[in-house]
MARRO-790531 format. One record per residue: residue number from 1; residue in one letter; z negated, y negated, x negated of N, C-alpha, C in turn. Coordinates in Angstrom, 2 decimals, always signed. Layout:
N
(NUM,A,(Z,Y,X),(Z,Y,X),(Z,Y,X))
...
This chain:
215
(1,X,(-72.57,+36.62,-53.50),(-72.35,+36.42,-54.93),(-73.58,+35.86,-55.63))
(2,X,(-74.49,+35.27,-54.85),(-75.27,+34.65,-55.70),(-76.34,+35.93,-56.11))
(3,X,(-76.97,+35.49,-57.27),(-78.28,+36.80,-57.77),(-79.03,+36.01,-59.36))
(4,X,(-79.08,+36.79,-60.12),(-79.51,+36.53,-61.56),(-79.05,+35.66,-62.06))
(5,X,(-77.54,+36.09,-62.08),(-76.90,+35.41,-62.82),(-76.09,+33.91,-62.41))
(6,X,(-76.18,+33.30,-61.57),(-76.00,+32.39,-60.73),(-77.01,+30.95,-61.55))
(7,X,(-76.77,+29.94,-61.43),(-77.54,+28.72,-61.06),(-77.28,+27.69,-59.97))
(8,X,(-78.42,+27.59,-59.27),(-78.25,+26.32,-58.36),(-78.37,+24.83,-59.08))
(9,X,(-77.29,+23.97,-59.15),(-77.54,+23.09,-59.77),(-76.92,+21.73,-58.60))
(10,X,(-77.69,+20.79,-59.06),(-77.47,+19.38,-58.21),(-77.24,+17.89,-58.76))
(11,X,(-76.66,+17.17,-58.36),(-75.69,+15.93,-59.14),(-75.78,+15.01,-58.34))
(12,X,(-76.46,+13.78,-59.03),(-76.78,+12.51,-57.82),(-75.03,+12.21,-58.16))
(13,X,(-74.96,+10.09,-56.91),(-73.69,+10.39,-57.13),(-73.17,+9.27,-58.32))
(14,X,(-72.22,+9.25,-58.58),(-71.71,+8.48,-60.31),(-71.87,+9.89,-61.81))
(15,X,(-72.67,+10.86,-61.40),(-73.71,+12.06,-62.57),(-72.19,+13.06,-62.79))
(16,X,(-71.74,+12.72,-64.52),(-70.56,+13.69,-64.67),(-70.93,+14.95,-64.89))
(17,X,(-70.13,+16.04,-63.85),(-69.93,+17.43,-63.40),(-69.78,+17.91,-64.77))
(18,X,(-68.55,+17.73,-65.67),(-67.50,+18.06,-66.19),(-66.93,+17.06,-66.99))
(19,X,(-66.84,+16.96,-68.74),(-66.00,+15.93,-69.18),(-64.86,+17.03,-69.62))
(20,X,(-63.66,+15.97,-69.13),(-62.46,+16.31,-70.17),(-62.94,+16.50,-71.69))
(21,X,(-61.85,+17.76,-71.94),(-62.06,+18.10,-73.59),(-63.74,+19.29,-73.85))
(22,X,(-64.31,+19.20,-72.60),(-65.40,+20.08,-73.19),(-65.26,+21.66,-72.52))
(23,X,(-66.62,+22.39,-73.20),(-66.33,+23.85,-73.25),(-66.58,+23.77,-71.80))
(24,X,(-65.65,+25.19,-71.12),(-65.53,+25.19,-70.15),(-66.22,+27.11,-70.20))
(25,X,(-67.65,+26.87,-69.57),(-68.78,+28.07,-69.81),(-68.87,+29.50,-68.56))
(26,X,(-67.77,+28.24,-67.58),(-67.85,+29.29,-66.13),(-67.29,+28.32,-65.27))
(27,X,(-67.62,+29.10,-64.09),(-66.99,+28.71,-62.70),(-68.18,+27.72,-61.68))
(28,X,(-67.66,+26.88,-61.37),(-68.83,+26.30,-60.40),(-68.05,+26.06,-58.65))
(29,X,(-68.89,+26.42,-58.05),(-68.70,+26.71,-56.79),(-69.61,+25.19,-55.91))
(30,X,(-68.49,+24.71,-55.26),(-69.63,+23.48,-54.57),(-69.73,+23.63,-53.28))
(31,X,(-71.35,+23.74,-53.50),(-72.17,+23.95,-51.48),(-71.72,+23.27,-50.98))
(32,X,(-71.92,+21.83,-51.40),(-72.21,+20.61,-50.39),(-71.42,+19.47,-51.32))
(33,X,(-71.42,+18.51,-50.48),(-71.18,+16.53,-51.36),(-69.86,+16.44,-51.43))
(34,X,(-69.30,+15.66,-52.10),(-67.38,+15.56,-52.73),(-67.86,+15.11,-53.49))
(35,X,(-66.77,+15.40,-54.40),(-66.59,+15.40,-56.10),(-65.07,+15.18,-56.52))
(36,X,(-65.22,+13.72,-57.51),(-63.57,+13.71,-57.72),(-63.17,+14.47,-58.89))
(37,X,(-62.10,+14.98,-59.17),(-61.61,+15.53,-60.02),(-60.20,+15.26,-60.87))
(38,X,(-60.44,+14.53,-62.31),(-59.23,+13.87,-62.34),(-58.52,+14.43,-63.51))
(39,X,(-57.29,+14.97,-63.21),(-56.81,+15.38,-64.42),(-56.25,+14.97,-65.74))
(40,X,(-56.15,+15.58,-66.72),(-55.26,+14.75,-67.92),(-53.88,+14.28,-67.41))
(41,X,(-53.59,+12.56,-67.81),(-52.18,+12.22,-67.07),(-50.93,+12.47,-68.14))
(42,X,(-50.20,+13.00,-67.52),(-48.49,+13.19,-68.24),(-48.03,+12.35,-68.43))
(43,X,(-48.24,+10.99,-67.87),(-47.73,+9.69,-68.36),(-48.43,+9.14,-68.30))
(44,X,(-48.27,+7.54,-68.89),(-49.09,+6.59,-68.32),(-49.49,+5.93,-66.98))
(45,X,(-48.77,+5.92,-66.37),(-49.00,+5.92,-64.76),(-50.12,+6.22,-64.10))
(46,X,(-50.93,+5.53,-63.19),(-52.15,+5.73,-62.62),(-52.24,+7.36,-62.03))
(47,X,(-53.17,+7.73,-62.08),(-53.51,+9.59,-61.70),(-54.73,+9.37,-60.69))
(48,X,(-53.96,+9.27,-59.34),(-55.19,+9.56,-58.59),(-56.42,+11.28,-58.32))
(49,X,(-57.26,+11.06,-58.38),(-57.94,+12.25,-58.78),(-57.79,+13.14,-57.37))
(50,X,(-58.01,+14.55,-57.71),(-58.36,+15.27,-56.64),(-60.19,+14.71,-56.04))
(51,X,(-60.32,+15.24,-54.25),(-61.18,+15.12,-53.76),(-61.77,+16.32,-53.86))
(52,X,(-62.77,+16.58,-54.07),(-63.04,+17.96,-53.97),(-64.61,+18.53,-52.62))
(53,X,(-64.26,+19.44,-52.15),(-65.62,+19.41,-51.29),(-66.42,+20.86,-50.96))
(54,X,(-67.32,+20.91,-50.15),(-67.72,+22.50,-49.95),(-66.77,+23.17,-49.93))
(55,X,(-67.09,+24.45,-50.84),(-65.68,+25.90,-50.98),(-64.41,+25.53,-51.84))
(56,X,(-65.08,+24.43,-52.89),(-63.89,+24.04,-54.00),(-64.08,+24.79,-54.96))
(57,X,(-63.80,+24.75,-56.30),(-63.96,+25.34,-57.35),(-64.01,+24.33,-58.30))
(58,X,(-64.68,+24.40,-59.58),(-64.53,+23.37,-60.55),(-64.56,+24.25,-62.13))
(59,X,(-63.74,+24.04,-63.38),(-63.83,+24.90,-63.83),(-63.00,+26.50,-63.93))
(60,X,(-61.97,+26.01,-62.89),(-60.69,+27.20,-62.77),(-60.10,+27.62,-64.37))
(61,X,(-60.13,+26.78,-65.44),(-59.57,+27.00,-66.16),(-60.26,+28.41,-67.33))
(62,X,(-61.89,+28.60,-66.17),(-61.97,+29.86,-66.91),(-61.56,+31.00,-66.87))
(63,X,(-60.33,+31.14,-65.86),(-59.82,+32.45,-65.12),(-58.53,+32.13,-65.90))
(64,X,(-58.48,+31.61,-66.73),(-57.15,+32.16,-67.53),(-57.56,+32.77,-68.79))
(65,X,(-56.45,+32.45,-70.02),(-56.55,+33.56,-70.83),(-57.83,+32.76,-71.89))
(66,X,(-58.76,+33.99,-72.35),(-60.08,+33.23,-73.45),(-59.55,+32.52,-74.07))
(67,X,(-57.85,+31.91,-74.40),(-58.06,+30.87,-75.54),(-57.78,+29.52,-75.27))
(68,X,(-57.93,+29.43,-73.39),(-58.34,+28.25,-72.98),(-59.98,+28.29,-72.54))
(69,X,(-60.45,+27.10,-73.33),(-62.29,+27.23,-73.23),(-62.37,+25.95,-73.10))
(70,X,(-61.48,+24.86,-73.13),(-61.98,+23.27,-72.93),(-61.42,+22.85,-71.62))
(71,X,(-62.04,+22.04,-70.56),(-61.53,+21.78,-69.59),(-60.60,+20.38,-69.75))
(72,X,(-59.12,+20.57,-68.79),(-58.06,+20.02,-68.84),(-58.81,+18.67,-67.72))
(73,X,(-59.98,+18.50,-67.39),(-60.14,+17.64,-66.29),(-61.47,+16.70,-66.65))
(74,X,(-61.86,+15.89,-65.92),(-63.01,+15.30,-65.91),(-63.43,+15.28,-64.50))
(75,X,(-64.47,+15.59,-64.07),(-65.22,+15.83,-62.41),(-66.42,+14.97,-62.64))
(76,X,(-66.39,+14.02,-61.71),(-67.25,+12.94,-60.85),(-68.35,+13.39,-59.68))
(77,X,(-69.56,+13.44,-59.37),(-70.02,+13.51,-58.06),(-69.88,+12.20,-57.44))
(78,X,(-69.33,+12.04,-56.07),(-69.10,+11.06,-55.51),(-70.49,+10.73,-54.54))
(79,X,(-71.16,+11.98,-53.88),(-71.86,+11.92,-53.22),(-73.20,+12.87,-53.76))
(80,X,(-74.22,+13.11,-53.32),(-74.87,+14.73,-53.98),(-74.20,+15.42,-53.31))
(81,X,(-74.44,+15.84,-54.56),(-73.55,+17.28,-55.28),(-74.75,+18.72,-55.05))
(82,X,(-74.64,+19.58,-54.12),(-74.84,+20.85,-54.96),(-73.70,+22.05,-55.23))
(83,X,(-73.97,+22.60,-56.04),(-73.33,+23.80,-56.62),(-73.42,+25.00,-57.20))
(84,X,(-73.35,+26.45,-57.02),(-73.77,+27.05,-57.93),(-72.75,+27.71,-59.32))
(85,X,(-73.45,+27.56,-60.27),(-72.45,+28.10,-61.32),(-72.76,+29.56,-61.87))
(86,X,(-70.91,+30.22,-62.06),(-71.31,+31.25,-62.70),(-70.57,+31.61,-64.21))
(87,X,(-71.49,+31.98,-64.76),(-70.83,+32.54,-66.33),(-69.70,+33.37,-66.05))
(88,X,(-68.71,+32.92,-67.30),(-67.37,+33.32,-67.37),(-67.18,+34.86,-66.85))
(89,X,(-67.69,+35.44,-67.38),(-68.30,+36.99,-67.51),(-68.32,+37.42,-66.15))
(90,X,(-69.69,+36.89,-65.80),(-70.27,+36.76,-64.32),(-69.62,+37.09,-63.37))
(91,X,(-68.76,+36.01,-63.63),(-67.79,+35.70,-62.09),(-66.62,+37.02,-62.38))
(92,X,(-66.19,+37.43,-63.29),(-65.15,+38.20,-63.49),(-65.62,+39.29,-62.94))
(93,X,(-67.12,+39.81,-63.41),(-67.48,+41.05,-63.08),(-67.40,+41.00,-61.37))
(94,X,(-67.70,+39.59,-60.82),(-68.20,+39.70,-59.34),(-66.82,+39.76,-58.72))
(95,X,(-65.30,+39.89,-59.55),(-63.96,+39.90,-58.67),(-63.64,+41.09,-59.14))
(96,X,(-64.18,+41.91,-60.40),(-63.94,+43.22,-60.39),(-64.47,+44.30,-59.25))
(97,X,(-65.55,+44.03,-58.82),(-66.47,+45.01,-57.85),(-66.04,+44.56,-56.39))
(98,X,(-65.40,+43.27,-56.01),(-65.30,+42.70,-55.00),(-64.06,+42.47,-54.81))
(99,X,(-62.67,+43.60,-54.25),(-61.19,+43.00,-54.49),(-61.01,+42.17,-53.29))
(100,X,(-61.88,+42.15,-52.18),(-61.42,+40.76,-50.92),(-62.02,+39.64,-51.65))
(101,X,(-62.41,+39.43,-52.81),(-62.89,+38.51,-53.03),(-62.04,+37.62,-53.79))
(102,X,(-61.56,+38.77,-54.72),(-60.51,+38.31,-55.43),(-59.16,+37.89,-54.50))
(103,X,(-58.74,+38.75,-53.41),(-57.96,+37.81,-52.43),(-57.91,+36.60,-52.29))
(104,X,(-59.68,+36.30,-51.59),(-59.58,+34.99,-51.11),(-59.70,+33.84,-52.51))
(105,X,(-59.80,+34.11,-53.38),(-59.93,+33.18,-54.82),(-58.27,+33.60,-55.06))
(106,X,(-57.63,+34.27,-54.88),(-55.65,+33.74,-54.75),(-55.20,+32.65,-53.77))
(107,X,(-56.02,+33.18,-52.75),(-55.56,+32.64,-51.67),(-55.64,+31.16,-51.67))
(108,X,(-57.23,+30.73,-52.54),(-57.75,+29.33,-52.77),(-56.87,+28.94,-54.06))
(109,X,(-56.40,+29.40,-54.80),(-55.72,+28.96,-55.93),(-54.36,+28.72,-55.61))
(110,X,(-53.31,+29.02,-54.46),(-52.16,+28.71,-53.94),(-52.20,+27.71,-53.34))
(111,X,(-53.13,+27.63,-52.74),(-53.28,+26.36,-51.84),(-53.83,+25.32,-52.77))
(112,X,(-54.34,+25.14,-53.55),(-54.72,+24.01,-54.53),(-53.48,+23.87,-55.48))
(113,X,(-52.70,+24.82,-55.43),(-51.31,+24.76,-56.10),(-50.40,+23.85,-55.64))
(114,X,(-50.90,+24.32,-54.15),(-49.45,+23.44,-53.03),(-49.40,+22.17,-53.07))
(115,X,(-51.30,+22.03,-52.88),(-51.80,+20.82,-52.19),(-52.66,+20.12,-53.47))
(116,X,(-52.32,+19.85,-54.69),(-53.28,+19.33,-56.09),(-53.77,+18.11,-56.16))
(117,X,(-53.14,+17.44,-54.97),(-54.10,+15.80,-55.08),(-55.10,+16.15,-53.72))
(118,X,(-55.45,+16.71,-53.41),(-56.33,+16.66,-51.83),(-56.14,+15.83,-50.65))
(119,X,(-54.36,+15.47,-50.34),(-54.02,+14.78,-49.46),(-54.41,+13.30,-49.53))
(120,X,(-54.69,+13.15,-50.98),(-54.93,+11.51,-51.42),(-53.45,+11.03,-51.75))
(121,X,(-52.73,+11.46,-52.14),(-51.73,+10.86,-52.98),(-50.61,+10.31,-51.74))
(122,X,(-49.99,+9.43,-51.82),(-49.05,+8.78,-50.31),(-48.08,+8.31,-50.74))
(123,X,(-46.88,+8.12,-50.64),(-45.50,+7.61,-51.37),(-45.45,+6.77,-50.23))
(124,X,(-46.01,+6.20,-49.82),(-45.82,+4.74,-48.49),(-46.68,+3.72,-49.14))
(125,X,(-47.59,+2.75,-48.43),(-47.76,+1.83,-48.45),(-48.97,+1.78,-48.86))
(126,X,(-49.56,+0.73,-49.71),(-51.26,+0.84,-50.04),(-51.45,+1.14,-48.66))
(127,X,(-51.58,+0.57,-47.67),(-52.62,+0.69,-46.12),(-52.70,+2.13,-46.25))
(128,X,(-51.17,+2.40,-46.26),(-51.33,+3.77,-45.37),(-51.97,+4.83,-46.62))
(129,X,(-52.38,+5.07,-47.90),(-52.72,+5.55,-49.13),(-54.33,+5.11,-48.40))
(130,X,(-55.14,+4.08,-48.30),(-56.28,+4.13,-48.09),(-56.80,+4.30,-46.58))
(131,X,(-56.28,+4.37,-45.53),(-56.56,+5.16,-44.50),(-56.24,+6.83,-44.78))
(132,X,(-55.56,+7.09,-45.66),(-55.37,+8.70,-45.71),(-56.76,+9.40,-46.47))
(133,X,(-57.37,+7.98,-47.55),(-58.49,+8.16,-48.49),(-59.29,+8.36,-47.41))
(134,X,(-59.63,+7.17,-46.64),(-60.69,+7.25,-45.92),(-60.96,+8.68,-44.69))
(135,X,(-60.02,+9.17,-43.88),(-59.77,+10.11,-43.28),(-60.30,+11.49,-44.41))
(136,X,(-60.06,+11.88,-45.90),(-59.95,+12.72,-46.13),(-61.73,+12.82,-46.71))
(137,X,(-62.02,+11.63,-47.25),(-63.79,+11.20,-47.29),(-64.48,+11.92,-46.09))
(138,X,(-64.15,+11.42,-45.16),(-64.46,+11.43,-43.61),(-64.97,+12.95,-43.34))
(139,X,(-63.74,+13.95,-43.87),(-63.58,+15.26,-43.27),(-64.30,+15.71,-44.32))
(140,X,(-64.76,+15.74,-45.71),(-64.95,+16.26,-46.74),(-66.80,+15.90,-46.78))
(141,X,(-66.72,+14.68,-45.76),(-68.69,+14.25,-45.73),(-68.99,+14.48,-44.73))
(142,X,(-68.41,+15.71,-43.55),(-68.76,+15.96,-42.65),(-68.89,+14.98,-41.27))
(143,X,(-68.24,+13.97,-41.61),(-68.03,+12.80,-40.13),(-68.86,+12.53,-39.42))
(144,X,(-69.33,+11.64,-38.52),(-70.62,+10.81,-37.91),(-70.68,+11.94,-36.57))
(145,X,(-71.65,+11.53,-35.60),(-71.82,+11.88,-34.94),(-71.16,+11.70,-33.58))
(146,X,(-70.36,+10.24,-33.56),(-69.49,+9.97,-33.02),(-68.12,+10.53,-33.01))
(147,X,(-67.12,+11.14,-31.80),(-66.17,+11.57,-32.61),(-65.04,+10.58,-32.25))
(148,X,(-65.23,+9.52,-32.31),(-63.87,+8.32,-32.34),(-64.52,+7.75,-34.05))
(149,X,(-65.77,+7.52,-34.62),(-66.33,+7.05,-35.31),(-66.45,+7.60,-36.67))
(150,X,(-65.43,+6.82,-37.75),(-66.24,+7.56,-39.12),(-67.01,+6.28,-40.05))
(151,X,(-68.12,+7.57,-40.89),(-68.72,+6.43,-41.18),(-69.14,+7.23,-42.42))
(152,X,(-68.68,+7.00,-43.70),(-69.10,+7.37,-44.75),(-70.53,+7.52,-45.21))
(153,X,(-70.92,+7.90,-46.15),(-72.55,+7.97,-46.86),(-72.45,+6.75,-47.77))
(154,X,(-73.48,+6.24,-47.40),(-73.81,+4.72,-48.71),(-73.28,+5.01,-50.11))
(155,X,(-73.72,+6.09,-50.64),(-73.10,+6.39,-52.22),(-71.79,+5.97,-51.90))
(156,X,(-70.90,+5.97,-51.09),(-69.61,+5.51,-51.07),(-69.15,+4.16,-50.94))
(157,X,(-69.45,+3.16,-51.89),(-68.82,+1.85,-52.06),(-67.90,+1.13,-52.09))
(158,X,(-67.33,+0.18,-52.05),(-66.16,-0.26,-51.82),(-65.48,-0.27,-53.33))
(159,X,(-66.28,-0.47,-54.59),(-65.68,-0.04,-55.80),(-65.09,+1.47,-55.98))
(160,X,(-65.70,+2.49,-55.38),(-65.71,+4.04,-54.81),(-64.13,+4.40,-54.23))
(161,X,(-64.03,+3.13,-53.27),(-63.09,+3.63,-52.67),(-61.53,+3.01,-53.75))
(162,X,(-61.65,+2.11,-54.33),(-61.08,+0.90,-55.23),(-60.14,+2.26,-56.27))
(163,X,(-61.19,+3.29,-56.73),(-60.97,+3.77,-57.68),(-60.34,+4.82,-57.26))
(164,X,(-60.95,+5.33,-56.25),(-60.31,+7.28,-55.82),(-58.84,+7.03,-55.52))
(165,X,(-58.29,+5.91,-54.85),(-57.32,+5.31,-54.43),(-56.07,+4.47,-55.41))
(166,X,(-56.73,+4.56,-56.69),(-56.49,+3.72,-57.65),(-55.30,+2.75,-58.02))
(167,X,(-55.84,+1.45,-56.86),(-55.11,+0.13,-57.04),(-56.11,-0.51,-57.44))
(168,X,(-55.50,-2.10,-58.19),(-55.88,-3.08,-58.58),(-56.77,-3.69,-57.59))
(169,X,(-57.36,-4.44,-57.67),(-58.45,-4.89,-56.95),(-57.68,-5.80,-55.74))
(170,X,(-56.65,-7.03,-56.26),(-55.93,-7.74,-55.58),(-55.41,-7.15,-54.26))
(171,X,(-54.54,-5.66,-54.84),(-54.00,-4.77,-53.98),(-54.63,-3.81,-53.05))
(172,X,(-55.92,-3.63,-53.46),(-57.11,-2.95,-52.63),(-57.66,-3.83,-51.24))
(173,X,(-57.41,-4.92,-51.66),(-58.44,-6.29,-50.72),(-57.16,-6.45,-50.12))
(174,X,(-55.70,-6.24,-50.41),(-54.52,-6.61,-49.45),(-54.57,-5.00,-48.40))
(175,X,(-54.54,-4.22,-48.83),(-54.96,-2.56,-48.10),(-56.13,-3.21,-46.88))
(176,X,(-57.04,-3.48,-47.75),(-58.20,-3.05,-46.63),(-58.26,-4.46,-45.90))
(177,X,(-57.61,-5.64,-46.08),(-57.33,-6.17,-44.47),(-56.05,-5.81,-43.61))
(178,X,(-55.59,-4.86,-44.09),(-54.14,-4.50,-43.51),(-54.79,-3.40,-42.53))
(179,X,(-55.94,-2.70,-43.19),(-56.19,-1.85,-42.18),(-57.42,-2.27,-41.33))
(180,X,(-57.49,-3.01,-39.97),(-58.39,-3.74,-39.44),(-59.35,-2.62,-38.58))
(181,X,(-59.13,-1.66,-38.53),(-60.34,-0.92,-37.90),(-61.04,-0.71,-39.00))
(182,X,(-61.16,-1.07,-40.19),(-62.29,-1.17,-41.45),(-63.58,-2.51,-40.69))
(183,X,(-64.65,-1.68,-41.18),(-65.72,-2.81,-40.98),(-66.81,-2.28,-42.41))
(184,X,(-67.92,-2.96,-42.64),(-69.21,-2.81,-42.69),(-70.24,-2.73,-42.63))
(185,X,(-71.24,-1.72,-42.10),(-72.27,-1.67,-41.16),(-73.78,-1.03,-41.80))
(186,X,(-74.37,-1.89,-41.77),(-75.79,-1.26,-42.36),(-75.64,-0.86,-43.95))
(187,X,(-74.43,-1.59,-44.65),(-74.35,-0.76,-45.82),(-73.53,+0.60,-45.75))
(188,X,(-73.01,+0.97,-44.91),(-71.95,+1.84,-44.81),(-70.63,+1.44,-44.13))
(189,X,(-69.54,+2.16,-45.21),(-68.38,+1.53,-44.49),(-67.71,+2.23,-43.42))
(190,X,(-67.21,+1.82,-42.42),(-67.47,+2.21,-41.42),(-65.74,+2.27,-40.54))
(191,X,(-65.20,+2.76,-39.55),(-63.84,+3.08,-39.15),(-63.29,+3.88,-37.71))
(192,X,(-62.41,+3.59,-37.51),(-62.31,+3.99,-36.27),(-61.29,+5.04,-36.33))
(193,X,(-61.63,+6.15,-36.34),(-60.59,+7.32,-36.26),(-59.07,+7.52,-36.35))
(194,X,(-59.00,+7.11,-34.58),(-57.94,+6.95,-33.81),(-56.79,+5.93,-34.69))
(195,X,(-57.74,+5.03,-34.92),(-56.88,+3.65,-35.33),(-56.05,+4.32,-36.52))
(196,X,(-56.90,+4.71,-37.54),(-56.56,+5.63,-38.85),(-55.52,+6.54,-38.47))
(197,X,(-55.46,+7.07,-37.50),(-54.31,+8.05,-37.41),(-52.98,+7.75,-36.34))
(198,X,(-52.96,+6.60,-36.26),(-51.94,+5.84,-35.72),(-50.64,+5.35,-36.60))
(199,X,(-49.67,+4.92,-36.38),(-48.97,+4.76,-37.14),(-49.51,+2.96,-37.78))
(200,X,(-48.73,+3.08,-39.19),(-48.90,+1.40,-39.67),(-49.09,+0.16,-38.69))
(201,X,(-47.67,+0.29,-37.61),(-47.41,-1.01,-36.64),(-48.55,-1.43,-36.24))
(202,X,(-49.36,-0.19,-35.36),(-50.25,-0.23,-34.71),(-51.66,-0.87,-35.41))
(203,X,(-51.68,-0.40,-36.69),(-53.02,-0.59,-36.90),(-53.63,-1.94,-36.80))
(204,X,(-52.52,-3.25,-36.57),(-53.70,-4.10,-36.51),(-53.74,-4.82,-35.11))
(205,X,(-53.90,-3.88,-34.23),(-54.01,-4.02,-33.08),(-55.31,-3.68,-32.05))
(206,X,(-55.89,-2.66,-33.48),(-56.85,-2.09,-33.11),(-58.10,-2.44,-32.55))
(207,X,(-58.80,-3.31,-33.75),(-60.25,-3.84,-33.13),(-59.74,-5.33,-33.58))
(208,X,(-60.96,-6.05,-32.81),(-60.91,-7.92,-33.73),(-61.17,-7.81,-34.93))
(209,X,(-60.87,-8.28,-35.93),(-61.05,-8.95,-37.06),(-62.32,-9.53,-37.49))
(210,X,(-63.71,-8.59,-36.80),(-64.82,-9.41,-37.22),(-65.66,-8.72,-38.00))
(211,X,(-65.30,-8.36,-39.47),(-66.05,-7.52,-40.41),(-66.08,-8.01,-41.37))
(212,X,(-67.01,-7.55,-42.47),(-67.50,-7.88,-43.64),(-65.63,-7.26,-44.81))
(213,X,(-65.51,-8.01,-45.47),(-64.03,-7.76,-46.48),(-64.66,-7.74,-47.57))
(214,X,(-64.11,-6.52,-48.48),(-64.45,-6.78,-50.14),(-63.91,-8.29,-50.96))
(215,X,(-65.24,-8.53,-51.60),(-64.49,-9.81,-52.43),(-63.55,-9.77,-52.76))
């Protein structure tokens, strides 16, 4: 798909993708990084954002009808970002000439249907809501080299995680000593897999208790 009409474009991380309310010019396709994506809320109630990562889409709302042109969302780079974008036009012509293409862009639009928070959203317990965050970071930044070991990218802060997750600060600092395979290491925050995918009981059984805690 890529050619002429294409741009490669790149986004340190905090650099907005996308504001809510603006023209929405085309489709952007992301190489690399995660990117949150948060939609307009139906109520007042906190709206945790989608995660978004390589082989997402941003900008879907140009595949409906021309007299939606403002995007319903606001998109964050969490990490660098690359992406390439294509004009409204562009991309249409490239699903007219290409019908497996247009398949697999159904296929990606059902499944973002099914699944619209990116396996962030948890009807259980803060713990278990920010071990699901951290796990889905994990898989979306490509995971350490260790495979019991995750260990996020520095752009990912403990305010980072505060927000994608979106509790109060009080309730964030009660989460993240609940979940004791959390540490901090070199400036990256850092986790133990296994522990993460254990049930609640277990988790604080995991490692000692000797890590750095958000204020």
């Amino acid at each position: 798909m890529c050619g002429s009409d294409t741009l490669h474009i790149r986004y340190t991380p905090s650099e907005l993708i996308c504001q809510r309310g603006s023209y929405v010019a085309g489709i952007h396709l992301m190489l690399s990084g995660v990117a949150s994506q948060s939609l307009q809320p139906l109520t007042r109630s906190p709206n945790r954002p989608d995660l978004l990562g390589a082989g997402d889409l941003i900008g879907i709302e140009a595949l409906a009808e021309s007299t939606c042109e403002t995007s319903r969302s606001g998109c964050l780079a969490i990490t660098d970002v690359e992406l390439l974008f294509f004009e409204r036009q562009a991309f249409t012509s490239h699903l007219l000439r290409n019908p497996a293409l247009s398949h697999r862009l159904l296929r990606y639009l059902a499944a973002r249907h099914m699944n619209p928070q990116g396996d962030v959203r948890h009807g259980g317990s803060d713990s278990q809501a920010l071990s699901e965050l951290l796990l889905r970071l994990d898989d979306l930044c490509g995971g350490a080299d260790r495979p019991d070991l995750g260990m996020l990218p520095r752009g990912i802060a403990l305010r980072t995680l505060q927000e994608l997750v979106g509790l109060t600060g009080r309730r964030f600092r009660n989460a993240w000593n609940a979940v004791d395979t959390l540490e901090i290491a070199d400036s990256q925050i850092v986790f133990r897999r296994d522990a993460l995918l254990r049930s609640p009981v277990q988790l604080s059984n995991s490692i000692p208790p000797t890590r750095e805690s958000p204020g």
